[in-house]
C-alpha positions in Angstrom: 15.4 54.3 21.5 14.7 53.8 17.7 16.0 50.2 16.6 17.3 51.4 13.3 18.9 54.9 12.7 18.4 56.8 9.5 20.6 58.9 7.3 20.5 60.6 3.9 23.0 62.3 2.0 23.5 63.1 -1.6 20.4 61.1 -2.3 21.9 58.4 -0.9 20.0 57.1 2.4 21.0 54.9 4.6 19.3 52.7 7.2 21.4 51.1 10.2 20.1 48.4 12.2 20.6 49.7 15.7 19.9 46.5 18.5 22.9 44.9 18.7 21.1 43.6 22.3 19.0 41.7 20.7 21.7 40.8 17.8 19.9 43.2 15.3 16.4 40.4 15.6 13.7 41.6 13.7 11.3 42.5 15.7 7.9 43.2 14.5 9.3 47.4 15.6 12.1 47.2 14.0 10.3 46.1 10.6 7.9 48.7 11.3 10.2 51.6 11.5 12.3 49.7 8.6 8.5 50.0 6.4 8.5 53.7 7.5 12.2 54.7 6.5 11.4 53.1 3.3 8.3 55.2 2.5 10.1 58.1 3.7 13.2 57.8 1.0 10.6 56.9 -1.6 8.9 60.2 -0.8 11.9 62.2 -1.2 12.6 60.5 -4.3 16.0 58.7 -2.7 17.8 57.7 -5.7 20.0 54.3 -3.4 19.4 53.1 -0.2 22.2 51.5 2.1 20.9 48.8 4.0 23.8 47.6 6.5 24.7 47.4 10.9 26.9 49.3 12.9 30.6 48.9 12.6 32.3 46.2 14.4 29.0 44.2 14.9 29.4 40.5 14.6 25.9 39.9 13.9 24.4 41.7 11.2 21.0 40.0 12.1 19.9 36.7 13.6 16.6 37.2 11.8 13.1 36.9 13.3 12.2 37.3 16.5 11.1 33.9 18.3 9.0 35.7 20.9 6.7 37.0 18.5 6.1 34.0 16.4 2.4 33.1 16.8 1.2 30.2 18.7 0.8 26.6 17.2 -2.4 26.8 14.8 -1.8 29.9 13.6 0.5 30.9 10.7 3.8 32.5 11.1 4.4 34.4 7.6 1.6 35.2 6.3 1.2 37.9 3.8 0.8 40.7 6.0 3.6 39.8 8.1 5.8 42.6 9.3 9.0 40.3 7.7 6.9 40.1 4.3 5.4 43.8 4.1 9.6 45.0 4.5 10.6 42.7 1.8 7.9 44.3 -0.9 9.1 47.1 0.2 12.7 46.9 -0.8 11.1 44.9 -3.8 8.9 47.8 -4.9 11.3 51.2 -3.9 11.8 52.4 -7.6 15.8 53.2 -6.3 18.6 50.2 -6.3 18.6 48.8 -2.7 22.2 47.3 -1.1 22.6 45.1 1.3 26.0 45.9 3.1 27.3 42.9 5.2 29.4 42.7 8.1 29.0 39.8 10.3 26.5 36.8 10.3 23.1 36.8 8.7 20.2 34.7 9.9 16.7 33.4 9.3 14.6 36.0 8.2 17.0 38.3 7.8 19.1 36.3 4.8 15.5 36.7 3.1 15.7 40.1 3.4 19.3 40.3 1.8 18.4 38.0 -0.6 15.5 40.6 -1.8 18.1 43.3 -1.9 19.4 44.5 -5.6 23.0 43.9 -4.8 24.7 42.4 -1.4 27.9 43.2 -0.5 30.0 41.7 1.9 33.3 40.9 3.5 35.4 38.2 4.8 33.6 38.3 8.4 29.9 37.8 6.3 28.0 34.5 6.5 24.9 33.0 6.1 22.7 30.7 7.5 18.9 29.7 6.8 17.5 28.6 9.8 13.8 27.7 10.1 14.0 23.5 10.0 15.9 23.9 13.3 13.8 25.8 14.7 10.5 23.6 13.3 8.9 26.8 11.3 7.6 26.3 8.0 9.0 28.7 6.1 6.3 30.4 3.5 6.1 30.1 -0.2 6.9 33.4 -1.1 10.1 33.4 1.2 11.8 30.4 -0.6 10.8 32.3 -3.9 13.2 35.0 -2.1 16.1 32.6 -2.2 15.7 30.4 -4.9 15.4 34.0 -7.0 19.0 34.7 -5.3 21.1 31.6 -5.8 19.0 29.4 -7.9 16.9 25.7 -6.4 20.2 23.9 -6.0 21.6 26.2 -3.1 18.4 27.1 -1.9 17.1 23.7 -1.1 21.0 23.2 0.3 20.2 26.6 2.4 16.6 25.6 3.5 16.7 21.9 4.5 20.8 21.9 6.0 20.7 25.5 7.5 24.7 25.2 7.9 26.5 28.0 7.4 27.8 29.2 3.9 31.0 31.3 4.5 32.0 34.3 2.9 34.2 32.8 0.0 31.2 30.4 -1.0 28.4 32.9 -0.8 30.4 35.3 -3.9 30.6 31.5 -5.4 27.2 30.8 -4.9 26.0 34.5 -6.0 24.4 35.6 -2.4 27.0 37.7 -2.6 27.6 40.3 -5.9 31.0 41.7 -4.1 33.4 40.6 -1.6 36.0 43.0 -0.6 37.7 43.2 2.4 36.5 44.2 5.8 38.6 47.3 6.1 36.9 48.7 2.5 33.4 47.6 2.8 32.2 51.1 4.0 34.4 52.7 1.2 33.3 50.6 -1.4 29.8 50.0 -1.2 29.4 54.1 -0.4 31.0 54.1 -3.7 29.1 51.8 -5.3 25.9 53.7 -4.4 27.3 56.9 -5.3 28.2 55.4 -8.9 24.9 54.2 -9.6 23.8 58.2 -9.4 25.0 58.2 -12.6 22.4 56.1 -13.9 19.0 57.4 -15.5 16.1 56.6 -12.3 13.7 56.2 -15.0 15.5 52.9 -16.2 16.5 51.8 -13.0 13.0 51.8 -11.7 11.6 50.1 -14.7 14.6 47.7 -15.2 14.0 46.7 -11.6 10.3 46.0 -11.7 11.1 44.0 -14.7 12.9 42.0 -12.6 10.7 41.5 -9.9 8.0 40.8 -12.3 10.4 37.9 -13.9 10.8 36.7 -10.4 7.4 36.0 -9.8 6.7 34.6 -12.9 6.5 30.7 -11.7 3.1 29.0 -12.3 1.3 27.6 -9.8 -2.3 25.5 -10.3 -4.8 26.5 -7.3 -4.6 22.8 -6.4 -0.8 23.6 -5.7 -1.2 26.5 -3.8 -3.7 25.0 -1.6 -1.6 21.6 -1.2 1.5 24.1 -0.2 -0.6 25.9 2.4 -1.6 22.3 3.6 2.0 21.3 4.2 3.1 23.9 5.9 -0.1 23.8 8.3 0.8 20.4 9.1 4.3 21.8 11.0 2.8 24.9 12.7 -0.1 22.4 14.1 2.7 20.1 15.2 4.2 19.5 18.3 7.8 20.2 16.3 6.6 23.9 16.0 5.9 23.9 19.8 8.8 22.5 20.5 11.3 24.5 18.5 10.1 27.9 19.7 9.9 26.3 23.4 13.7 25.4 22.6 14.9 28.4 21.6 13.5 30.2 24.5 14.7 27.9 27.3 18.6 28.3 25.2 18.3 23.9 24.9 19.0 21.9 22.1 15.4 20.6 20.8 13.7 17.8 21.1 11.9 16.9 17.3 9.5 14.3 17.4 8.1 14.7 14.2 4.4 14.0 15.5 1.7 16.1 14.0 -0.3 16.3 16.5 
């Protein structure tokens, strides 16, 4: 069974997240075949896509999956992560991408809402950032992701507390560009999309790289970078990161240590 279903109409497509099982986890298949549908609009020139779950879910996605994080020593996000390849993709499709919200949002996957061009979301949507308890460092261009969305204030609140930021506070905060209610989220953000037909592709294409070129611009010395990837070695070397996925597996409460080694 595919883990996302696919739809386009009026050059409108839309992808569904289709595991509710697994809560909608993103599995390093369900990215894939999320990389795929992207390519596939691109191809035929799909002016919006619709990113959203089924109706009546109550979790829109609880991010990454634990069982495919690597093992200690090894580091989880790297560039050509499955996680990272789907958000250049939504960064780079030349057509305005929407995050459409029902239900809780976790992890990996409120990176991946972040990166959309517009979120919309209801009274049921919230948000939590996960990683610290789980002990996984979270990568550089990740954080970028939210800081991009809601500014360093609310993303350090997101990354270091990972409480949950309800519906009313995320529109505050700005992870959120609507909030309508439940009953005319599908209504509205359909005609949101179909709205934004009206606009010339040329612009929107270019006004959106702008953007993402904008987003990247933050300097960073060599000595930086390599101090960064230093840091976050230290945790997935550590028996924290052992311990969190170890956790998680056995459904426990974890036990952090905060030994290296």
């Amino acid at each position: 069974m595919s883990l996302i279903l696919t739809s386009l109409e009026d050059s409108i497509g839309t992808i569904t997240l289709n595991n509710p099982q697994k809560r909608n986890c993103l599995s390093n298949e369900l990215l894939r075949e999320i990389i795929a549908a992207f390519e596939l609009f691109k191809q035929r020139e799909i002016r919006v896509v619709i990113l959203r779950s089924d109706k009546g879910q109550q979790i829109w996605s609880a991010g990454l999956d634990i069982n495919e994080l690597p093992e200690p020593r090894r580091n989880p996000l790297s560039y050509e992560d499955p996680l990272e390849q789907v958000m250049r993709k939504i960064q780079e499709f030349p057509g305005l991408v929407i995050a459409m919200i029902q239900g809780k949002v976790y992890g990996g996957a409120c990176e991946m809402a972040c990166t959309c061009d517009l979120v919309v979301g209801c009274e049921k949507t919230v948000f939590s950032m996960t990683p610290v308890r789980l002990g996984i460092p979270y990568n550089i261009t990740g954080i970028l992701h939210i800081v991009n969305r809601v500014g360093h204030n609310i993303a350090k609140e997101m990354m270091l507390t990972a409480e949950i930021i309800d519906a009313q506070r995320a529109y505050g905060v700005g992870l959120l560009n609507y909030l309508v209610r439940e009953e005319e989220l599908e209504k509205f953000t359909y005609e949101l999309a179909k709205d934004n037909l009206e606009n010339s592709p040329l612009s929107t294409a270019v006004t959106k790289e702008i953007f993402g070129i904008l987003g990247e611009a933050h300097p960073i010395t060599p000595g930086n970078f390599e101090r960064i990837a230093g840091l976050r070695r230290r945790v997935y070397d550590s028996q924290d990161y052992k311990e969190g996925i170890k956790a998680f597996k056995e459904k426990r409460k974890p036990d952090f240590t905060g030994c290296i080694k």
